[in-house]
PLY file of the C-alpha trace (Angstrom):
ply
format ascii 1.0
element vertex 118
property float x
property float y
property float z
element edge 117
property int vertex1
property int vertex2
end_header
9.51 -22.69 -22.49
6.12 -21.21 -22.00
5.48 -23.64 -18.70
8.64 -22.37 -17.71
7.25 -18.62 -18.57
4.27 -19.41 -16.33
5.47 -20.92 -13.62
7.43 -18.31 -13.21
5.07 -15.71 -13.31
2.64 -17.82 -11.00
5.44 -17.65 -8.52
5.71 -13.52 -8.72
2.02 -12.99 -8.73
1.54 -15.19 -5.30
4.36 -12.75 -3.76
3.18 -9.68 -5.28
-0.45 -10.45 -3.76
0.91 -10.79 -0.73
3.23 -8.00 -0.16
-0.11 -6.09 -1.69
-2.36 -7.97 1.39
0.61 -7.16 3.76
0.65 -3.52 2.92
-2.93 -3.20 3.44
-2.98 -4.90 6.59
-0.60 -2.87 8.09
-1.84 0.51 6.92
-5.38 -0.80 8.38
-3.01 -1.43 11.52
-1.58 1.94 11.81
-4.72 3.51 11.07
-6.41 1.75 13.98
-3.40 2.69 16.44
-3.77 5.92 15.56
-7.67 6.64 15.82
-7.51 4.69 19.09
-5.12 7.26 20.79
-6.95 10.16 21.02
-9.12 8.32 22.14
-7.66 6.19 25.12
-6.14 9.59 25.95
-9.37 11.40 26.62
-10.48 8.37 28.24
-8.06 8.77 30.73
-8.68 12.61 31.49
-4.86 13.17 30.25
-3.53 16.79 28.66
-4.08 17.02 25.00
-0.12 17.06 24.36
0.40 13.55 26.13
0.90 10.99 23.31
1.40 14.10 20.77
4.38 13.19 18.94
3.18 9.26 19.06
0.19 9.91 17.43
2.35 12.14 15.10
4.79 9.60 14.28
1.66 7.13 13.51
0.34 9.40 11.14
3.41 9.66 9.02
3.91 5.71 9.44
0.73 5.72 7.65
1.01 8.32 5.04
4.47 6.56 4.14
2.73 3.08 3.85
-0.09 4.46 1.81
2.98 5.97 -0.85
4.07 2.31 -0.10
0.73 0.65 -1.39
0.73 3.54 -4.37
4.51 2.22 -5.25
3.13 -1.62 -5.21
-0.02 -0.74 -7.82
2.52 0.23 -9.94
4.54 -2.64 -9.57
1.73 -4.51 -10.29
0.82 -2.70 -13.44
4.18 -2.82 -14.58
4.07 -6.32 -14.06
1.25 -6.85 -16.18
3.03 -5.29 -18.47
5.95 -7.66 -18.48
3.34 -10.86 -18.74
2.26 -9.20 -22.34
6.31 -8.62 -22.88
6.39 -12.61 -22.04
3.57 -13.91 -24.19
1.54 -14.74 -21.09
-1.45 -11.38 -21.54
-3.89 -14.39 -21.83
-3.33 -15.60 -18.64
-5.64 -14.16 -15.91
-4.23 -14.44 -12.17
-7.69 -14.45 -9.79
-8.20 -11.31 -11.83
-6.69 -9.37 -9.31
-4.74 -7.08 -11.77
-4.98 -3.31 -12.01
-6.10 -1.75 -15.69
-3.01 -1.85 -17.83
-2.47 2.19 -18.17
-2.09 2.40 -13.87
0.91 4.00 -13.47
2.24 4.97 -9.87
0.99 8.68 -10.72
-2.44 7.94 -11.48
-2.84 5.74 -8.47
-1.53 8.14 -5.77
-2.84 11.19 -5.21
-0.07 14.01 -4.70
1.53 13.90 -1.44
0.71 16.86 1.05
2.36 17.55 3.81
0.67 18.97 6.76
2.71 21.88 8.71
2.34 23.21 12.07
2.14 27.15 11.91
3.64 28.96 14.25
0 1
1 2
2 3
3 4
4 5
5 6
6 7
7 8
8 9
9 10
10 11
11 12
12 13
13 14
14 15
15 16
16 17
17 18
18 19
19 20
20 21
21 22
22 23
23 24
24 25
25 26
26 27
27 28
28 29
29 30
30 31
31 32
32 33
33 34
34 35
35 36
36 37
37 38
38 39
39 40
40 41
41 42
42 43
43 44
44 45
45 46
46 47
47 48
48 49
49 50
50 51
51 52
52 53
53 54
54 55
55 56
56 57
57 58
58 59
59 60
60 61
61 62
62 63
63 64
64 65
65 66
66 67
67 68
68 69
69 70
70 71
71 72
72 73
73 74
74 75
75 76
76 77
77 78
78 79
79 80
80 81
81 82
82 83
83 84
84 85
85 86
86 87
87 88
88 89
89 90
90 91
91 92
92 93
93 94
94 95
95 96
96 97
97 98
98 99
99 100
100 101
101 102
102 103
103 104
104 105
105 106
106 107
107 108
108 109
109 110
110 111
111 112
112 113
113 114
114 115
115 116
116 117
């Protein structure tokens, strides 16, 4: 029963630190797109509102992943949680687990939402 238990969790643990590593690699992506635009724009002697709702849309692609990576911490805390539930709080995977009172408000800080005034 207890293999069973922690083969099992072995099994969640190698998904969960990948969809954390894809996460992070794509909000590292984003994040590059979007500082290289203003950029490659000035670069290229172009008007300031060429590329304006791009580099918008890129910014909110990256806000929404980093809520993304805030929603996965506290996956991963409540599955920490579920390993005690289990019998399985002795088992350590790569130490790679977040302190047992993260909770999805703790890790993200409160969303704000930039507005254009008028």
């Amino acid at each position: 029963m207890l293999k069973e238990r922690r083969l099992a969790a072995n099994k969640i643990a190698e998904q969960l630190f990948a969809a954390e590593a894809a996460i992070d690699a794509a909000v590292s992506a984003v994040a590059q797109l979007a500082a290289i635009m203003p950029m490659a724009r000035q670069e290229a002697n172009l008007a300031a509102c060429i590329g304006q709702d791009a580099l918008m849309g890129a910014m909110q692609t990256c806000q929404q992943l980093i809520e993304a990576r805030g929603r996965i911490i506290a996956t991963h805390a409540a599955l920490r949680e579920a390993q005690t539930k289990v019998g399985l709080d002795a088992v350590n995977f790569l130490g790679r687990c977040p302190p047992e009172e993260a909770t999805l408000t703790e890790t993200v800080a409160p969303v704000r939402r930039l507005t254009i005034a008028a």
